[in-house]
N, C-alpha and C positions, 0 to 999 in steps of 0.2 A: 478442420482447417489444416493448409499443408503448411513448410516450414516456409520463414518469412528469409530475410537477408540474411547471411552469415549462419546458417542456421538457427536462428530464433522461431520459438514456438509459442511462446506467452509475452501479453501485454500488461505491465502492470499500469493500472489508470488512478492515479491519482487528483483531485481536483477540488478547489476551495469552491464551496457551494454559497458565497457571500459576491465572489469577482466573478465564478465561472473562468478562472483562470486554470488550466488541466496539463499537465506532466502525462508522458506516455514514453513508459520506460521498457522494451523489450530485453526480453532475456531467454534463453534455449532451457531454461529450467523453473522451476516457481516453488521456490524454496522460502526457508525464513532467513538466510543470508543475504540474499538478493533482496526483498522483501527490507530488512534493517538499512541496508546500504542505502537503497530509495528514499525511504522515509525519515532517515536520516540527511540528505540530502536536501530534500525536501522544508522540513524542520528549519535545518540552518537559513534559506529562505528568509525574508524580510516578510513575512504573515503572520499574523496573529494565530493561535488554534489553539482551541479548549477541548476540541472533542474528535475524531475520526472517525468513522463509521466503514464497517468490511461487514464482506462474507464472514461464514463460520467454515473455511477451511482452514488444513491444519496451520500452514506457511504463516495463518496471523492470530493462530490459539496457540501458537509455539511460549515458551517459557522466555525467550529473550523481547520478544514482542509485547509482551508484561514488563520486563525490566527497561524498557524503552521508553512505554507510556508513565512509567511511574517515572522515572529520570527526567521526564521533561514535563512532568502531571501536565497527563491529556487523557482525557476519557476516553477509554474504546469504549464504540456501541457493535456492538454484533448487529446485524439484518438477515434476513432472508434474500436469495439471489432471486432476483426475476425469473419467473417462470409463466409463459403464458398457456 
């Protein structure tokens, strides 16, 4: 994929799997800084959430991404990425 606007290269996708309501936050990096600010954002949100569900890359195995889900107790579930 080439760069998007402003040089952005990643899409973070967020989306409540109850509304189908979806956040689609670009960033030129895919870090776990970017990655907290999101989901932080996100969070603050009028949504109810118990649980999350990611990849297993590192941006959401990072040590703050633990101290996030425990600070707001929400379950991370780890998954497997789609691969056909």
């Amino acid at each position: 994929m080439g760069l998007g606007l402003e040089d952005t290269k990643y899409v973070l996708v967020i989306k409540n799997d109850v509304s189908s309501y979806t956040w689609l936050y670009s960033s030129s990096t895919a870090d776990a800084e970017h990655t907290v600010s999101e989901l932080t954002r996100w969070i603050g949100t009028p949504t109810l959430m118990h649980t999350w569900v990611s990849y297993q890359v590192s941006h959401f195995k990072n040590r703050v991404i633990q101290v996030l889900s425990r600070d707001f107790n929400i379950d991370h579930h780890f998954t497997v990425a789609y691969s056909p």
